[in-house]
KEKE-3310 file (N, C-alpha, C; in steps of 0.2 Angstrom, whole numbers, plus 5000, padded with zeros to 4 digits):
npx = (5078:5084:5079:5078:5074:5074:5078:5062:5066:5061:5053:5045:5041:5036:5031:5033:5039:5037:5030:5037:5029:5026:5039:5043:5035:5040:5053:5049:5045:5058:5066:5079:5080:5083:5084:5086:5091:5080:5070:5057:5053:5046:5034:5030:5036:5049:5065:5069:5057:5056:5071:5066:5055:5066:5070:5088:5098:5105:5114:5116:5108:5116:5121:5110:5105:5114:5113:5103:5093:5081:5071:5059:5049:5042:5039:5046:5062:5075:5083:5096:5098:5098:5111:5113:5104:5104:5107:5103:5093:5079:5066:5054:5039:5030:5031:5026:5031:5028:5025:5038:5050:5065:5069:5063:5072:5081:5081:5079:5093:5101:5097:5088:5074:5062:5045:5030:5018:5007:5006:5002:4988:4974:4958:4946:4951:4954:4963:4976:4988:4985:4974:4973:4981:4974:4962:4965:4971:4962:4950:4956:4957:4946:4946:4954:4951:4940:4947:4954:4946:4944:4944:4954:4966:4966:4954:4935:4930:4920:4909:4908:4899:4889:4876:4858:4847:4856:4867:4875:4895:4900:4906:4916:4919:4931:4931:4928:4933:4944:4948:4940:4928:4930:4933:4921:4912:4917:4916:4901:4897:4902:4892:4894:4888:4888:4897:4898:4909:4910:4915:4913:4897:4891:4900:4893:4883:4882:4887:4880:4868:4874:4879:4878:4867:4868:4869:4876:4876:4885:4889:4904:4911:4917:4909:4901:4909:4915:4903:4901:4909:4910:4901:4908:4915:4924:4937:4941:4954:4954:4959:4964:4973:4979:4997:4998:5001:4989:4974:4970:4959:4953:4959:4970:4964:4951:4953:4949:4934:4932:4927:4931:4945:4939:4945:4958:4960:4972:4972:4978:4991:5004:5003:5003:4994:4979:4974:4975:4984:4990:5004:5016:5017:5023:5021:5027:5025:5012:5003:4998:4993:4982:4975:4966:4962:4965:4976:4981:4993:5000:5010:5011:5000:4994:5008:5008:4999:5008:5004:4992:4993:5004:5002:4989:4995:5004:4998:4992:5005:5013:5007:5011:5024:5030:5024:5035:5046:5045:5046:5052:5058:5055:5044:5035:5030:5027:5017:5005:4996:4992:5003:5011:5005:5013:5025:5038:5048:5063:5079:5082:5073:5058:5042:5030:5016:5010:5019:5030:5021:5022:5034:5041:5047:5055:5045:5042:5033:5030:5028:5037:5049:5052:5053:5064:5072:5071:5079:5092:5094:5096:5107:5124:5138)
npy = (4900:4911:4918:4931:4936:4949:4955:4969:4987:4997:5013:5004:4995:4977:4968:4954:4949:4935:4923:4908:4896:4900:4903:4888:4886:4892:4883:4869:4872:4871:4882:4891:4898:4914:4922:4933:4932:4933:4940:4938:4937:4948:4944:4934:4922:4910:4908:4895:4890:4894:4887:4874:4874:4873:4886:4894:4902:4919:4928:4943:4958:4962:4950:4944:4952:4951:4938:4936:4934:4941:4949:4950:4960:4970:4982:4999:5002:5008:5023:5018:5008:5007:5005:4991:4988:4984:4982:4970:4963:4960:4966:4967:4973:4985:5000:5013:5023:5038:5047:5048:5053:5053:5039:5035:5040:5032:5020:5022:5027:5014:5003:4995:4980:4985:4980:4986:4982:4989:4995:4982:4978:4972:4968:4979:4988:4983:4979:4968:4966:4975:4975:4966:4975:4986:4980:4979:4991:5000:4993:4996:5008:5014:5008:5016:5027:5026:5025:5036:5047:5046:5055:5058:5053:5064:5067:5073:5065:5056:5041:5028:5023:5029:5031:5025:5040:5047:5054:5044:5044:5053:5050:5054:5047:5049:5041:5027:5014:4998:5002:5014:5007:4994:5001:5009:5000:4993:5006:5009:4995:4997:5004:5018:5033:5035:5045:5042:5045:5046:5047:5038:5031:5019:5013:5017:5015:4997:4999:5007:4995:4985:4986:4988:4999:5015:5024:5036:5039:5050:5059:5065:5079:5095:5104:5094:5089:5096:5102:5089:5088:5097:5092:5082:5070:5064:5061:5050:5047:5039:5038:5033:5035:5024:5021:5036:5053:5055:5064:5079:5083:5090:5106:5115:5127:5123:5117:5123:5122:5109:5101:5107:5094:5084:5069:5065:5054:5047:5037:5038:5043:5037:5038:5051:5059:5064:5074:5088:5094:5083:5074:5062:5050:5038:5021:5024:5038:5043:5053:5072:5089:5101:5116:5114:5100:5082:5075:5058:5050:5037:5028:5017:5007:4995:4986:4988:4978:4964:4952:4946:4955:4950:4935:4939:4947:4938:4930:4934:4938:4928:4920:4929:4929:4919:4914:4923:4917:4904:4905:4915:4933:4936:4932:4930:4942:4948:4939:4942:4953:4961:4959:4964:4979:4984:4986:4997:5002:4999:4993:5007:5016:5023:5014:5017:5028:5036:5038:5045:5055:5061:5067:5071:5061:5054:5040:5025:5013:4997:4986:4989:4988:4975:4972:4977:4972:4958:4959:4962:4950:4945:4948:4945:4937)
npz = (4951:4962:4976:4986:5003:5012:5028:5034:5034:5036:5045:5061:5056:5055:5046:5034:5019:5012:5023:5031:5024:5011:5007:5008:4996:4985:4985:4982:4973:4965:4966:4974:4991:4999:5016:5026:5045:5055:5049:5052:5062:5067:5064:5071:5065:5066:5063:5063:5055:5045:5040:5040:5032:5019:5017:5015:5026:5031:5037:5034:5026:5016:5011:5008:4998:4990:4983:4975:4962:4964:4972:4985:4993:5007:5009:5000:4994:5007:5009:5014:5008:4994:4988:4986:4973:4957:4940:4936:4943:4951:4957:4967:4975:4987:4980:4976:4969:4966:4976:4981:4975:4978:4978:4965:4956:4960:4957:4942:4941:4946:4936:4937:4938:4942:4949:4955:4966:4970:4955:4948:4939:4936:4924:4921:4932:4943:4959:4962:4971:4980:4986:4998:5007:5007:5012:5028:5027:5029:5037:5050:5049:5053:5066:5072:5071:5082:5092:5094:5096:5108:5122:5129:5121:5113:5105:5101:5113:5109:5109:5096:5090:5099:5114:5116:5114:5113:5100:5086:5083:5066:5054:5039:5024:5013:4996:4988:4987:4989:5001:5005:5008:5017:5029:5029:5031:5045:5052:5052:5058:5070:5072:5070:5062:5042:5032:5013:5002:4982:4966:4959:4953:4950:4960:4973:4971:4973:4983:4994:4992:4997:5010:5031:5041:5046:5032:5021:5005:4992:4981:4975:4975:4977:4983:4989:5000:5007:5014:5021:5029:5038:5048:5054:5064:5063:5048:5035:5021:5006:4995:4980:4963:4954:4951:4953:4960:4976:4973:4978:4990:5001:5005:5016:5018:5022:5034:5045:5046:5053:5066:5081:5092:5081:5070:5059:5046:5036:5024:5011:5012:5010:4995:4995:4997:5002:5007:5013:5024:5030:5034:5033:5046:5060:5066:5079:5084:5079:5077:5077:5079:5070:5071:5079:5076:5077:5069:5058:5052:5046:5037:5036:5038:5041:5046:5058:5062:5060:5057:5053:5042:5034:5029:5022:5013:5007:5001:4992:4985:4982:4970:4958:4961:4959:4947:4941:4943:4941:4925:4922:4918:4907:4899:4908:4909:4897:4894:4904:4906:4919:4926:4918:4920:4931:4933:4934:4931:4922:4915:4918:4911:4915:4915:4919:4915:4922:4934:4925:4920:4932:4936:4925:4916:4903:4897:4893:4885:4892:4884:4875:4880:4883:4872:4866:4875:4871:4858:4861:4866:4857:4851:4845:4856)
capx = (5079:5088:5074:5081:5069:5079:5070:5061:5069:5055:5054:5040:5039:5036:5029:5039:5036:5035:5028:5040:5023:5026:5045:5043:5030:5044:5059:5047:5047:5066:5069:5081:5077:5087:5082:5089:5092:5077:5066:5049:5051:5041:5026:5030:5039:5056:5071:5068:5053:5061:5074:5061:5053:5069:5074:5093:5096:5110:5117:5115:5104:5120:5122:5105:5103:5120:5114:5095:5089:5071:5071:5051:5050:5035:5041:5052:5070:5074:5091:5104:5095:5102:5117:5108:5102:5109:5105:5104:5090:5071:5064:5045:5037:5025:5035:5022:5037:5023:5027:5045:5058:5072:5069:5062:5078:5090:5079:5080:5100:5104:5094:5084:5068:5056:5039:5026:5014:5002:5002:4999:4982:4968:4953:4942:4955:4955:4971:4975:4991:4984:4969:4973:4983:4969:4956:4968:4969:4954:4949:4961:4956:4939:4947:4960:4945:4936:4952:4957:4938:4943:4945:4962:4970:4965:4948:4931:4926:4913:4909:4907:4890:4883:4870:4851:4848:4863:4866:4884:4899:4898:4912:4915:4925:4933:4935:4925:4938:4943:4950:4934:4924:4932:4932:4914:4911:4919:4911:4896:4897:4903:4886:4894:4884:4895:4894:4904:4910:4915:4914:4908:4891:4890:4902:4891:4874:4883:4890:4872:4864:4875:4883:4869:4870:4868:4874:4871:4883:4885:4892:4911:4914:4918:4902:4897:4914:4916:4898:4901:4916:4908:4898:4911:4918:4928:4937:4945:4953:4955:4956:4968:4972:4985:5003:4998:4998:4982:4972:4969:4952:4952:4964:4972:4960:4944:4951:4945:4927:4929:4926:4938:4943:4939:4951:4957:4967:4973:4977:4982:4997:5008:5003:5004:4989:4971:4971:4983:4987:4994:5010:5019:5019:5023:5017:5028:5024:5007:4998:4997:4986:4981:4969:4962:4961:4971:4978:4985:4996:5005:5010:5013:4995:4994:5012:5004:4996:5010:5004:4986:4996:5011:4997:4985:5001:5008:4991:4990:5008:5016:5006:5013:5033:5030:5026:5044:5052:5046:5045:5058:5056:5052:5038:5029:5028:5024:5010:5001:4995:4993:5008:5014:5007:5016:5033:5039:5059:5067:5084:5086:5069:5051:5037:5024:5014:5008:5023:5034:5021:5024:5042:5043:5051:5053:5040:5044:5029:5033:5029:5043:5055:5052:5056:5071:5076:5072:5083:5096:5096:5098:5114:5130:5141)
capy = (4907:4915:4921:4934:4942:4953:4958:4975:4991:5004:5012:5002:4989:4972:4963:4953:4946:4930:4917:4901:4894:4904:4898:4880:4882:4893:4878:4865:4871:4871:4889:4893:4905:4916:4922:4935:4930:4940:4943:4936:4937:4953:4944:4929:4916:4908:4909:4888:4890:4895:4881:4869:4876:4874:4891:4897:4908:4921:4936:4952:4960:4965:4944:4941:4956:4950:4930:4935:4937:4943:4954:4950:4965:4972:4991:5003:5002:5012:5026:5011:4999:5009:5003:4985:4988:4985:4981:4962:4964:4961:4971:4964:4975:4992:5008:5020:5030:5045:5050:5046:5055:5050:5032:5035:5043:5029:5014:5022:5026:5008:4998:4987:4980:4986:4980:4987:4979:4993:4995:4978:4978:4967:4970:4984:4993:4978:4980:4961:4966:4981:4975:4964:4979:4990:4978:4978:4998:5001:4989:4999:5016:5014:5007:5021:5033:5025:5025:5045:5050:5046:5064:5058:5053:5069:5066:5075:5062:5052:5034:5028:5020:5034:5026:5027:5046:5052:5052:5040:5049:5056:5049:5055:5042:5051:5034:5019:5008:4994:5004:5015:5001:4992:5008:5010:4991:4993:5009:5005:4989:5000:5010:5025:5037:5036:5049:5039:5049:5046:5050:5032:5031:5012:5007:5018:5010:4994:4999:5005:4989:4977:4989:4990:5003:5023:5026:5039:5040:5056:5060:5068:5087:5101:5109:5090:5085:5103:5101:5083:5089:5103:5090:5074:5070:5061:5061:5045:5048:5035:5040:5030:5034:5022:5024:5044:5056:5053:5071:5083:5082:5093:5110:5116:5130:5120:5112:5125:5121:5105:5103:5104:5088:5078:5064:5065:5047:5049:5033:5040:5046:5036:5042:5060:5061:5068:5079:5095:5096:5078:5071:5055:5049:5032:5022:5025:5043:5043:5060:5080:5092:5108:5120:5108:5092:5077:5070:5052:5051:5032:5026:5010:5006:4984:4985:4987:4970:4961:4946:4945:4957:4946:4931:4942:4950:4934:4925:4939:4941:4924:4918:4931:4931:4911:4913:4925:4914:4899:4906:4919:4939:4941:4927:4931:4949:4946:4933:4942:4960:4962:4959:4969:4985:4983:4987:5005:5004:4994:4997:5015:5020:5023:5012:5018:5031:5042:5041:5047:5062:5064:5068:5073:5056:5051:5035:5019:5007:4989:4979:4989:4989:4967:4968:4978:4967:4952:4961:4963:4942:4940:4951:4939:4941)
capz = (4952:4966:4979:4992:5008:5018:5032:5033:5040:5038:5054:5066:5050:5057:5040:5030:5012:5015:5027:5030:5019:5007:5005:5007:4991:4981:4985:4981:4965:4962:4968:4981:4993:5004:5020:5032:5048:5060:5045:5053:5068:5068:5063:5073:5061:5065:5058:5063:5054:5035:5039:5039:5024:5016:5014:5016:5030:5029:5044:5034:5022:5010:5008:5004:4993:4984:4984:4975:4959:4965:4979:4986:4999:5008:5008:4996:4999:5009:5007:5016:5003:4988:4987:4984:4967:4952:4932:4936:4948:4949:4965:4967:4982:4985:4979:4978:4968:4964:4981:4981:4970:4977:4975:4958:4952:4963:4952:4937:4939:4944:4930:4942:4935:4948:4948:4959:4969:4970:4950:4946:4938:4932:4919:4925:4937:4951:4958:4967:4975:4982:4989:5005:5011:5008:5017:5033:5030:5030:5045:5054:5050:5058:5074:5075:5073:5086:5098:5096:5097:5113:5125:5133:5115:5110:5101:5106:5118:5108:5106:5088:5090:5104:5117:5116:5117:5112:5092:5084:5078:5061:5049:5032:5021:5005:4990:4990:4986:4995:5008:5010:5009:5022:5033:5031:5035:5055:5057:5053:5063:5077:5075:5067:5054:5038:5024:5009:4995:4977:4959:4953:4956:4951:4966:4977:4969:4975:4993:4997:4992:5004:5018:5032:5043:5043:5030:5016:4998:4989:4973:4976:4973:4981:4987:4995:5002:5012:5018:5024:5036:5044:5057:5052:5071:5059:5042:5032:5016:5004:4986:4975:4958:4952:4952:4952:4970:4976:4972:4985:4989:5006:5005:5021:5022:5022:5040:5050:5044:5055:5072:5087:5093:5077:5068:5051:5044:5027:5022:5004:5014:5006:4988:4995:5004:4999:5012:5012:5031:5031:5030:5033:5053:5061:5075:5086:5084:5075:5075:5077:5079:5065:5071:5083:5072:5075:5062:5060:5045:5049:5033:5033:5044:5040:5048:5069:5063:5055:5057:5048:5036:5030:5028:5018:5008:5002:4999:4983:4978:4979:4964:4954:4961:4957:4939:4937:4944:4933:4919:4919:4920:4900:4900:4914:4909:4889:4894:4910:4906:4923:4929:4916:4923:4938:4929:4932:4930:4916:4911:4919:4909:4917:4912:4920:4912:4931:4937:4920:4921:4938:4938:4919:4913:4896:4897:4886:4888:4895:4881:4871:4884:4883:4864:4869:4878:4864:4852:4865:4870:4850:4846:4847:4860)
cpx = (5081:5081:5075:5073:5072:5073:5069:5065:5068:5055:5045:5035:5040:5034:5036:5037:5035:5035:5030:5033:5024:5036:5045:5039:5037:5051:5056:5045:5053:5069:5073:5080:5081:5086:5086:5088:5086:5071:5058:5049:5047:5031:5025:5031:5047:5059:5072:5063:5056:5066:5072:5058:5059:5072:5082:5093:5105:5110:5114:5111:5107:5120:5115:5104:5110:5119:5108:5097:5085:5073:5065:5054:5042:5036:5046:5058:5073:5080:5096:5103:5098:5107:5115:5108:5107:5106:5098:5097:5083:5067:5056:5042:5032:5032:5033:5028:5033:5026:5033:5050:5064:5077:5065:5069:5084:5089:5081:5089:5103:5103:5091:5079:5064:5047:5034:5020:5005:5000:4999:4990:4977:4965:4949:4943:4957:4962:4972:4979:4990:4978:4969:4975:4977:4965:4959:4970:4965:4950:4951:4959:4949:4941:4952:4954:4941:4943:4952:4953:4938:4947:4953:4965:4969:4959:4941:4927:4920:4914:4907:4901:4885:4878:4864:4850:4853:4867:4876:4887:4896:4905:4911:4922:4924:4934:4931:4929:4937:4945:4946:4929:4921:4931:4923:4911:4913:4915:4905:4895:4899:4896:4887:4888:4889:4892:4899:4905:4915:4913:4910:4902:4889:4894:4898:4884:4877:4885:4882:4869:4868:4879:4878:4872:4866:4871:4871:4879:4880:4891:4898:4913:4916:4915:4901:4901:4915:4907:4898:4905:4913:4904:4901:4915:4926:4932:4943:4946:4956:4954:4963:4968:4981:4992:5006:4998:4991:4980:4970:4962:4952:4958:4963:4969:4954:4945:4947:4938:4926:4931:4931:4936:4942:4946:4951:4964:4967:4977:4982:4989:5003:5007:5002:5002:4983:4971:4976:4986:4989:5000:5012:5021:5022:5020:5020:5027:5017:5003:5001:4994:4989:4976:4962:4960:4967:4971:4982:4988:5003:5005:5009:5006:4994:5002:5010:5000:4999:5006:5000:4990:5000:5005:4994:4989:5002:5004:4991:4996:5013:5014:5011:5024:5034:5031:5033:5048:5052:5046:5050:5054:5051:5044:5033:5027:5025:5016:5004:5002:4994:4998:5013:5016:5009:5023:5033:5044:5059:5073:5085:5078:5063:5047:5032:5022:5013:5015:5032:5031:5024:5031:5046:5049:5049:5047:5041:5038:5032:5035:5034:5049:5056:5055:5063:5075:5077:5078:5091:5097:5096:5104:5119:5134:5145)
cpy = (4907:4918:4925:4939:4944:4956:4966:4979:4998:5006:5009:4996:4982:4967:4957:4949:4940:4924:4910:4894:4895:4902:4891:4881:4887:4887:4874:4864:4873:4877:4888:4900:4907:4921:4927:4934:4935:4943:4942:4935:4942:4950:4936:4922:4917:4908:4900:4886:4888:4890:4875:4871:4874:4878:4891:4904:4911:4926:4941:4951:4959:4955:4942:4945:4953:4942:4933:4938:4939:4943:4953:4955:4968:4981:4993:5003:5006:5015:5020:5007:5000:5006:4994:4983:4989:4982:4974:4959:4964:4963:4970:4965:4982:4997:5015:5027:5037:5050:5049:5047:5051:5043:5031:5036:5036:5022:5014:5024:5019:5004:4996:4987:4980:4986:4981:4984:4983:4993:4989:4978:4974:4972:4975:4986:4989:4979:4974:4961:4970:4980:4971:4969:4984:4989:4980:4986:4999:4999:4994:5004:5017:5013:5013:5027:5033:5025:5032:5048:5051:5054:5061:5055:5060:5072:5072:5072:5060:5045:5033:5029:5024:5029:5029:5036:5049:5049:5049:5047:5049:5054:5047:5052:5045:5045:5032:5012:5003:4997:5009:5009:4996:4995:5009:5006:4990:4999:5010:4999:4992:5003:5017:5027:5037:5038:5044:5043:5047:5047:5042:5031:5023:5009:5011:5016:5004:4994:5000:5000:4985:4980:4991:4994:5011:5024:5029:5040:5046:5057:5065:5072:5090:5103:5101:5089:5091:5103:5097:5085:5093:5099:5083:5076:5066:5059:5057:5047:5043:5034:5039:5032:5029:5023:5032:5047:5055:5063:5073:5086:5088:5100:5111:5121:5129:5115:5116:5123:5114:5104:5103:5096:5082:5075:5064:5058:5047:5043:5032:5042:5044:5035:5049:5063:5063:5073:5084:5095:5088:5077:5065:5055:5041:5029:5020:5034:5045:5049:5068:5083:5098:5109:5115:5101:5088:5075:5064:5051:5044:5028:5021:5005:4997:4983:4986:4979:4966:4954:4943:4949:4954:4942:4934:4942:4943:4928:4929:4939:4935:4918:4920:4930:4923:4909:4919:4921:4908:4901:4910:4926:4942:4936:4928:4938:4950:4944:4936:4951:4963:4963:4963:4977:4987:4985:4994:5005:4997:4994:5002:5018:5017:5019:5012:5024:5039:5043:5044:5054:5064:5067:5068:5068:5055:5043:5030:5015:4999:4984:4982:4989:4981:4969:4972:4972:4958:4952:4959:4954:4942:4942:4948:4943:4942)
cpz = (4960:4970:4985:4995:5013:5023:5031:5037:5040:5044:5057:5059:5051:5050:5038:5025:5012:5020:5027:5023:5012:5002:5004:4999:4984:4979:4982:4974:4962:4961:4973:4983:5002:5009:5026:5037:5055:5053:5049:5058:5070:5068:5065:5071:5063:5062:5058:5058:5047:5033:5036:5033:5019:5014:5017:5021:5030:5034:5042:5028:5014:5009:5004:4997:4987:4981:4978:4967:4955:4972:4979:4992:5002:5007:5004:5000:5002:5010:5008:5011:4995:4983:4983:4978:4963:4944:4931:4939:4948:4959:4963:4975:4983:4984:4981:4976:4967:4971:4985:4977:4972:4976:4971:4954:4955:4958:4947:4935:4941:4940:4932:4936:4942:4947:4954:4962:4970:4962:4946:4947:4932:4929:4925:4932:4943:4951:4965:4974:4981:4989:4997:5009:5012:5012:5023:5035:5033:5037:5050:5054:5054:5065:5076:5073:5081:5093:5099:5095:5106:5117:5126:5127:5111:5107:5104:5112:5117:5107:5098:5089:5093:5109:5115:5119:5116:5104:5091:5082:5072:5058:5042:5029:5012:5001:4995:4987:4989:5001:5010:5011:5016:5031:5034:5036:5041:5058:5056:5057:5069:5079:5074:5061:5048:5032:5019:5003:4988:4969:4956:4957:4955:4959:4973:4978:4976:4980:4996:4998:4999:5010:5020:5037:5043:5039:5022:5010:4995:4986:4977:4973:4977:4987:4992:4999:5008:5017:5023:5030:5040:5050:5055:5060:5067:5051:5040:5024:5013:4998:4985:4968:4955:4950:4951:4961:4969:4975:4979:4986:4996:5007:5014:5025:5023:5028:5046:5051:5048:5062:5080:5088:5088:5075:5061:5051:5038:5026:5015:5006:5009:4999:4988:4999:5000:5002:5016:5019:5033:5028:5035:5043:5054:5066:5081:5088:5078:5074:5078:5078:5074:5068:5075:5081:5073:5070:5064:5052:5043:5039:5028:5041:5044:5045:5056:5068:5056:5053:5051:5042:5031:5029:5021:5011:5003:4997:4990:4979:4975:4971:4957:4955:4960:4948:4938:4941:4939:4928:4917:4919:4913:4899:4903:4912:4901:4889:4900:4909:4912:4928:4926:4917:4927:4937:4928:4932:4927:4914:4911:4916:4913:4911:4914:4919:4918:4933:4932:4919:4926:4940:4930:4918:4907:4899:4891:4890:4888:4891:4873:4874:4883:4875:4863:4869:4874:4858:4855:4865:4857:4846:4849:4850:4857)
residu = (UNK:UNK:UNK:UNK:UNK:UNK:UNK:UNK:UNK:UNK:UNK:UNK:UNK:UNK:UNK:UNK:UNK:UNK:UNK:UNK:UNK:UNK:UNK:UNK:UNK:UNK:UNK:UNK:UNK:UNK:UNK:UNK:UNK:UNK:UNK:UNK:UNK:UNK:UNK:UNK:UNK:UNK:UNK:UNK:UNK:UNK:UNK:UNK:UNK:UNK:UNK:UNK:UNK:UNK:UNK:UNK:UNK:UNK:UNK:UNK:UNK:UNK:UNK:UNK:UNK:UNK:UNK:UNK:UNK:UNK:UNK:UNK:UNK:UNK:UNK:UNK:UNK:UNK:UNK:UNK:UNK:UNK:UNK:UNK:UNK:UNK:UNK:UNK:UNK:UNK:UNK:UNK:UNK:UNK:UNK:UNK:UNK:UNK:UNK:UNK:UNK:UNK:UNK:UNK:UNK:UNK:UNK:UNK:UNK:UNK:UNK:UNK:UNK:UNK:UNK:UNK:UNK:UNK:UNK:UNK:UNK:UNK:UNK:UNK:UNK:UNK:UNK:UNK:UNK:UNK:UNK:UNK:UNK:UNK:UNK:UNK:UNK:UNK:UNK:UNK:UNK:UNK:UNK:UNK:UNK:UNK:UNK:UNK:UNK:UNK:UNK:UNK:UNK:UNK:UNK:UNK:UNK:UNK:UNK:UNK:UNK:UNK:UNK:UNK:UNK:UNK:UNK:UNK:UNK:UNK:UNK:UNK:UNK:UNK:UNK:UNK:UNK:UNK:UNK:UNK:UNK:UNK:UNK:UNK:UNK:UNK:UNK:UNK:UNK:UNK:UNK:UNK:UNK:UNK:UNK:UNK:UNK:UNK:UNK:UNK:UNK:UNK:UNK:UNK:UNK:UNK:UNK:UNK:UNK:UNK:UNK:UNK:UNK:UNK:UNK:UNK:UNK:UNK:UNK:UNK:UNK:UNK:UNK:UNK:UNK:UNK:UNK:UNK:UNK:UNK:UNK:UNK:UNK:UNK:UNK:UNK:UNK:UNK:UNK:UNK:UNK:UNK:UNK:UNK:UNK:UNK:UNK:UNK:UNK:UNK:UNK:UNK:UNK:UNK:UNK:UNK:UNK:UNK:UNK:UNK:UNK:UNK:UNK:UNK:UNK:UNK:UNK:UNK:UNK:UNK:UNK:UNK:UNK:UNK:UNK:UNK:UNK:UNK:UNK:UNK:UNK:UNK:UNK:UNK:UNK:UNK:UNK:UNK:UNK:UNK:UNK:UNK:UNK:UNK:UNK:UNK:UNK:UNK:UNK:UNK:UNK:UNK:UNK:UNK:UNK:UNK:UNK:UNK:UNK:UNK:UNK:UNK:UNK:UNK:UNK:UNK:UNK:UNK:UNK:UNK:UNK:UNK:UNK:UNK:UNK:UNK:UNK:UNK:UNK:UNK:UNK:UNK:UNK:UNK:UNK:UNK:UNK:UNK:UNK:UNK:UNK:UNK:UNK:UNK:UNK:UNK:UNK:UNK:UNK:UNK:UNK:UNK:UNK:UNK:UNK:UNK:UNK:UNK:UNK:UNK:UNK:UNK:UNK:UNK:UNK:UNK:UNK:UNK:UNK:UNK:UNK:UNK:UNK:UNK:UNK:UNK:UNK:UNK:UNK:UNK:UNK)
# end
């Protein structure tokens, strides 16, 4: 197969889908693989590096995207990238279409096969693509609280930890995901206090047991989430639901309730947000203020550390973009239920069930759009 990785060109998006590493192990199994020229140098790999690996390297995006038949990408295509897609096409990368019409509507009019990184999902919800970036959020969101807590970033001028005599910050983490999880695990380790909130009370039994720390869990409603804000120096939201917006856990009139000077990071942003008074920032312009609250709303938060992020990223996906290329698109997808639910564009039609509510789409599930496509390889030319 045909393996094209153009570089990224999100803004302030240094990643890139795979690590000369990562090439060499797709060549070496009798793929070629094509290489935009500047793809990795954001996260500190050669253009000499990929040589070496064996891949093909190529000037412009439009070559590689014309050479490939498997786009691996680390971000959604982005409007200039449009033009790209076509029938023929297997686009393997995060989408996050729930919060993206207009690249829902450009997939399902060119036919691509787009498979989702985010919806790829294991037995009992684990979602594998999802999670490296999640941990690398998360990590993140704790230090970007303990940064803009700071008075001249805009914060109230607290240390996470506090010193003897003087009480930690207060930070309320919405989802115990991996990405609150992770978020707990730094401020806690800083010495912060951390409320955690979520509706499964099994994965809050479990976070209690092995996160040490201050740290108190509380069942995820209304009444305790509005409580929790009102002395939060700090509020992370982290609440996924699968290829759906994340739900709005915090309305826009329930910011006043938190205190000047606090920091809100919503790393659900790019699925919509949880948190009504967020929208979509970068980092080279990362925050706002509402009613005295900064907000940081960076959507793409693993790309300020490309490096550990490309690593992590490809560590989870090139298993998966190894078996469609040996096996082929209908094979890999037939045989591995997980990798099946990752598949939300087929042929012009939605095959994912959240994001065909979300944007009132007919909905064909995957494993009829596959026998489709069986029927289709048996009718003579």
């Amino acid at each position: 197969m045909n393996i094209g990785i153009p570089k990224e060109i999100k803004n302030d998006e240094h990643r890139v889908s795979a690590p000369p590493s990562g090439a060499r192990e797709l060549v070496e199994r009798g793929h070629t693989v094509f290489v935009e020229s500047g793809a990795g140098i954001g996260s500190g790999f050669a253009d000499n590096e990929y040589r070496g690996a064996g891949a093909t390297m190529l000037g412009t995006a439009a070559a590689v995207w014309a050479q490939a038949d498997m786009i691996i990408k680390v971000k959604e295509p982005q409007p200039s990238e449009f033009a790209f897609l076509h029938p023929d096409l297997i686009l393997f990368t995060y989408l996050h279409l729930a919060a993206e019409e207009a690249l829902t509507f450009a997939l399902l009019e060119s036919g691509v096969t787009g498979i989702a990184y985010e919806t790829v999902e294991l037995e009992h919800g684990r979602l594998p693509l999802l999670e490296p970036m999640s941990e690398v959020a998360g990590r993140m969101a704790a230090q970007v609280v303990s940064h803009y807590l700071e008075k001249h970033r805009g914060g109230r001028g607290m240390l996470m930890g506090g010193v003897p005599g003087v009480a930690p910050a207060h930070v309320v983490i919405l989802g115990a995901g991996a990405v609150g999880a992770n978020a707990a695990k730094i401020a806690l380790g800083m010495g912060a206090r951390v409320t955690l909130l979520d509706i499964n009370l099994d994965r809050l039994r479990y976070l209690d047991d092995v996160l040490d720390g201050n740290l108190s869990t509380l069942y995820s409603n209304h009444i305790n989430i509005a409580k929790s804000i009102v002395s939060a120096d700090a509020l992370i939201g982290s609440v996924l639901i699968a290829g759906a917006r994340a739900p709005m856990l915090v309305t826009r009139d329930m910011l006043p309730m938190m205190p000047d000077g606090s920091v809100i990071v919503d790393v659900a942003v790019d699925q919509g947000g949880c948190i009504e008074s967020t929208r979509p920032t970068t980092h080279s312009d990362p925050t706002y203020v509402i009613d005295g609250v900064l907000h940081y709303g960076v959507a793409n938060m693993p790309g300020a550390v490309p490096r550990t992020s490309s690593l992590a990223l490809a560590n989870a996906t090139l298993p998966y973009a190894l078996k469609i290329a040996d096996r082929g698109l209908t094979d890999a997808l037939e045989n591995d239920p997980a990798l099946r639910k990752g598949l939300n564009t087929f042929g012009g039609r939605c095959t994912h069930p959240a994001i065909a509510s979300t944007f009132g789409l007919e909905y064909i599930d995957p494993a009829s759009a596959l026998e489709s496509l069986r029927l289709d390889d048996l009718v003579p030319a």
